[in-house]
C-alpha positions as CSV (number, residue, x, y, z in Angstrom):
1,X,112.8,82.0,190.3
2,X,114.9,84.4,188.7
3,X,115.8,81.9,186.0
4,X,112.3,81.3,185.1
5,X,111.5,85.3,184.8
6,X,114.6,84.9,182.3
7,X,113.4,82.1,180.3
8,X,110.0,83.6,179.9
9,X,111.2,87.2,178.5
10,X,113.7,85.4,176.2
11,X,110.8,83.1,175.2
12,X,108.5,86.1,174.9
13,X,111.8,88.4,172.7
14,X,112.1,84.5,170.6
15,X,108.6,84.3,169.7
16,X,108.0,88.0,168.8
17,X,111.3,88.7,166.6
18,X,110.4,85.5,165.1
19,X,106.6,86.5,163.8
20,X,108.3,90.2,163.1
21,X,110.5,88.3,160.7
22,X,107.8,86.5,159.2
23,X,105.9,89.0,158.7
24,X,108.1,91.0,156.9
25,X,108.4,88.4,154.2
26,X,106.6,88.5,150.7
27,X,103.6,86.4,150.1
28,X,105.5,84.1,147.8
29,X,108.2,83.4,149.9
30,X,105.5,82.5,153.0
31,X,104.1,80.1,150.5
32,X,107.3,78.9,149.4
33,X,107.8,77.7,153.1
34,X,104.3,76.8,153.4
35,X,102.8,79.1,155.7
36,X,99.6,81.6,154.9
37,X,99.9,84.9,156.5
38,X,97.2,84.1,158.9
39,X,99.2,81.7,160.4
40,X,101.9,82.8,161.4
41,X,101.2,83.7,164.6
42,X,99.6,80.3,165.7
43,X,102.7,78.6,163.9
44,X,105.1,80.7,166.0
45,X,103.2,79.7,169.4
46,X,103.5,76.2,168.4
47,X,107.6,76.5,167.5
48,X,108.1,78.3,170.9
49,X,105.8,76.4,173.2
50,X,107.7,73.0,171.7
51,X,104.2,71.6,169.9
52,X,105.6,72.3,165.9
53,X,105.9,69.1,164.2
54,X,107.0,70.2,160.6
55,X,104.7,68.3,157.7
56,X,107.1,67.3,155.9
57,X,108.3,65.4,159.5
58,X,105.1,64.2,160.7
59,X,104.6,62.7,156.8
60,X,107.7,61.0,156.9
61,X,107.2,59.3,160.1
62,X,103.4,58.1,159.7
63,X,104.8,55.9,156.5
């Protein structure tokens, strides 16, 4: 049990450093990655919960 309390508040510290550091970035370098500023958040869920599938990855493996 106490692993999984750990996991979750490591996965909670992961996700929110991770859109603060987003966030922080200009407009042209969150375009020169690809992502809008209104999706960061959803993009971040998806990286933490394990459902991200880069486009560039999912492109590559359709062809």
């Amino acid at each position: 049990m106490v692993s999984w309390i750990i996991e979750g508040i490591a996965r909670w510290h992961r996700r929110r450093t991770t859109i603060r550091e987003l966030q922080n970035l200009s407009d042209y370098y969150l375009t020169d990655i690809g992502l809008d500023r209104s999706q960061i958040v959803s993009t971040v869920e998806e990286m933490v919960d394990g459902r991200f599938t880069p486009a560039a990855v999912s492109d590559a493996e359709e062809s």
